[in-house]
C-alpha positions in Angstrom: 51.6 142.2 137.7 50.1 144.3 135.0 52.0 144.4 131.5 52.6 147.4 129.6 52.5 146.3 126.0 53.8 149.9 125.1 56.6 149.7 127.4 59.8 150.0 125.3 61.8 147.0 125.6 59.2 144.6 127.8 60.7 141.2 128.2 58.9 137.9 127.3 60.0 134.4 128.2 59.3 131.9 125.1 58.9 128.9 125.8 59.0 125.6 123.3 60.0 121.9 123.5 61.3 119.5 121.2 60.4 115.4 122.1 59.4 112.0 120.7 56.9 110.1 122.0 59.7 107.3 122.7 61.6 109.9 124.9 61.7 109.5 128.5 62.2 113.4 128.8 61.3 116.4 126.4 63.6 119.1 126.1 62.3 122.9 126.7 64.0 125.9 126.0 63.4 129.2 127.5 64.6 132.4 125.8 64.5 136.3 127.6 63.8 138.7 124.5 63.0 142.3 124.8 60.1 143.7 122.9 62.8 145.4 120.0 63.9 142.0 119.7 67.0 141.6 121.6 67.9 138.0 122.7 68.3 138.7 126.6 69.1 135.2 128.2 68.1 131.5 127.5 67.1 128.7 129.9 66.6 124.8 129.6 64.5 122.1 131.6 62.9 118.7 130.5 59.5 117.5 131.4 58.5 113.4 131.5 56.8 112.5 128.2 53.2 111.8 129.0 54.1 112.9 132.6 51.9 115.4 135.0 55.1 117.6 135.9 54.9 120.6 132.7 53.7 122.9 135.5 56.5 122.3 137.7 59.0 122.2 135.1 58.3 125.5 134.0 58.1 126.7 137.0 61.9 125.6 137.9 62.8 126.8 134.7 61.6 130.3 135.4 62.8 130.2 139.0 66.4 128.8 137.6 66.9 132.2 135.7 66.9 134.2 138.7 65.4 137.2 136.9 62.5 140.2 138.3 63.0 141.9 134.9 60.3 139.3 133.2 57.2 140.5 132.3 55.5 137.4 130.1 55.8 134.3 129.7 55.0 133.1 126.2 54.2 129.5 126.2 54.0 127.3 122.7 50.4 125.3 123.6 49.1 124.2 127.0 49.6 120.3 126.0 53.3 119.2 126.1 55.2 116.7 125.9 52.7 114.4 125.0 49.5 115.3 127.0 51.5 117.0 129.6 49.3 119.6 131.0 50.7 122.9 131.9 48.0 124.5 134.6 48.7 127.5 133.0 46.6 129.8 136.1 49.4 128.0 138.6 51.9 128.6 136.4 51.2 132.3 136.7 50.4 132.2 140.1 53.6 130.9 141.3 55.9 132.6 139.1 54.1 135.7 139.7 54.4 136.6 135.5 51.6 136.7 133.8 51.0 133.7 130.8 50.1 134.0 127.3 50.0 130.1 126.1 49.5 130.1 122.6 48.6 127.6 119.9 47.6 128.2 116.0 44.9 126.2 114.9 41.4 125.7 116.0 40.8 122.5 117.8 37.8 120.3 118.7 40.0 119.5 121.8 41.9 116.2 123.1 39.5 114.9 125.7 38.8 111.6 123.5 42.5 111.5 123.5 43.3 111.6 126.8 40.8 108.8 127.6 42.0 106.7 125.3 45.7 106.9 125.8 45.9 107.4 129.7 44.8 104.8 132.3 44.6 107.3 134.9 42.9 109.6 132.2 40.7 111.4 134.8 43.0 113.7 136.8 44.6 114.7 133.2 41.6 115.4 132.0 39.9 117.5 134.8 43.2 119.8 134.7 42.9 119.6 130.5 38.9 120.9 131.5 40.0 123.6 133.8 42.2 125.4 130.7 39.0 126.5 129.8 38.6 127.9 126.2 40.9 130.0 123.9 40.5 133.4 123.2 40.7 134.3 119.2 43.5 137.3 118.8 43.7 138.7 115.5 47.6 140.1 114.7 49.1 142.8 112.7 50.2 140.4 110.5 46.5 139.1 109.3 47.0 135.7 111.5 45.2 134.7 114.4 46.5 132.6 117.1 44.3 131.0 119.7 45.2 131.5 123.4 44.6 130.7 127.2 45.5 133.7 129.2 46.4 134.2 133.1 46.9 137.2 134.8 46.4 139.2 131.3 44.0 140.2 129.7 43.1 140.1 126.0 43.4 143.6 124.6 46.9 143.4 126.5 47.7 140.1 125.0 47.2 140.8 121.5 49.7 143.8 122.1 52.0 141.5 123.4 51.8 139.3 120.9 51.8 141.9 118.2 54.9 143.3 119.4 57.0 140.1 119.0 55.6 138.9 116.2 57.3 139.9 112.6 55.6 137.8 110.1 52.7 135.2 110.4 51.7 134.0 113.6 54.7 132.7 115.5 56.1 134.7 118.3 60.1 135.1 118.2 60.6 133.8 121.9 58.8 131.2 121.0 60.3 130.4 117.6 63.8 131.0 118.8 63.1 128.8 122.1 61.8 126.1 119.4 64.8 126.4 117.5 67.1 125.8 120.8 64.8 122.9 121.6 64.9 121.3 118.5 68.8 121.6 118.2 69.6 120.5 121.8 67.3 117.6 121.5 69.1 116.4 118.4 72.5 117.1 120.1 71.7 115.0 123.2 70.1 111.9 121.2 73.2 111.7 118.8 75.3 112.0 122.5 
């Protein structure tokens, strides 16, 4: 699926997660916004704290708002829920929506990380590798953001990003999904 950044009201699917490493499950939130900034629909899921499931969770999560009007998924970092990988090329694939996963600082990366927290370090590292590197996107706004793209390109994601972006660097889905998160995470540990 190609996305028209231009398009009027394009819809983008944030995505963020609010956990502690003591958790047995992270809470995501998903919000639907259109490009002028309406608040369209909202989604949640969980994911196992230093689990191997992010993919799939997102996956359900996307599949679980029964929508074709989606045209991006924003995603807040590749790495959740505590070295949870999200294969962010499967995650496009089998959602059929192209992926911006964005994070806002330059990294040297988490391999040592992963090796040293993770007995079975080598699978989460060889789909940690397969990420690949981060394209720089320079916004409107004088921010950059760093990001691993699927099924877009980067001319086209810097547009997309542009367009839902009102000050600094963080995307409304994704702050608004963050703010869910955060709120619904809180609400179930004081349940």
């Amino acid at each position: 699926m190609r996305v028209h950044p231009n398009k009027r009201a394009i819809r983008a699917l944030g995505i963020a997660e609010s956990f502690r490493k003591t958790d047995r499950l992270s809470t995501i939130a998903g919000v639907v916004m259109r490009s002028d900034l309406v608040l369209d629909g909202f989604v949640f899921g969980g994911a196992v704290v230093g689990g191997d499931d992010a993919t799939s969770a997102l996956v359900r999560m996307y599949r679980g708002l029964r929508r074709d009007d989606v045209n991006v998924i924003l995603l807040s970092g590749a790495i959740i829920s505590y070295y949870n990988v999200v294969d962010v090329d499967s995650l496009a694939d089998k959602t059929g929506v192209p992926v911006i996963c964005l994070t806002y600082r330059e990294s040297p990366g988490i391999e040592d990380a992963i090796r040293v927290r993770f007995e079975d370090w080598e699978a989460k590292l060889l789909l940690y590798r397969r990420l690949g590197s981060r394209a720089t996107l320079a916004l409107k706004t004088g921010k950059k953001v760093y990001a691993r793209l699927a099924s877009i390109d980067e001319d086209d994601a810097r547009q997309v990003v542009d367009s839902f972006t009102l000050q600094g660097s963080l995307a409304e889905p994704i702050r608004v999904a963050r703010l869910l998160a955060r709120a619904r995470h809180a609400d179930h540990r004081g349940a």
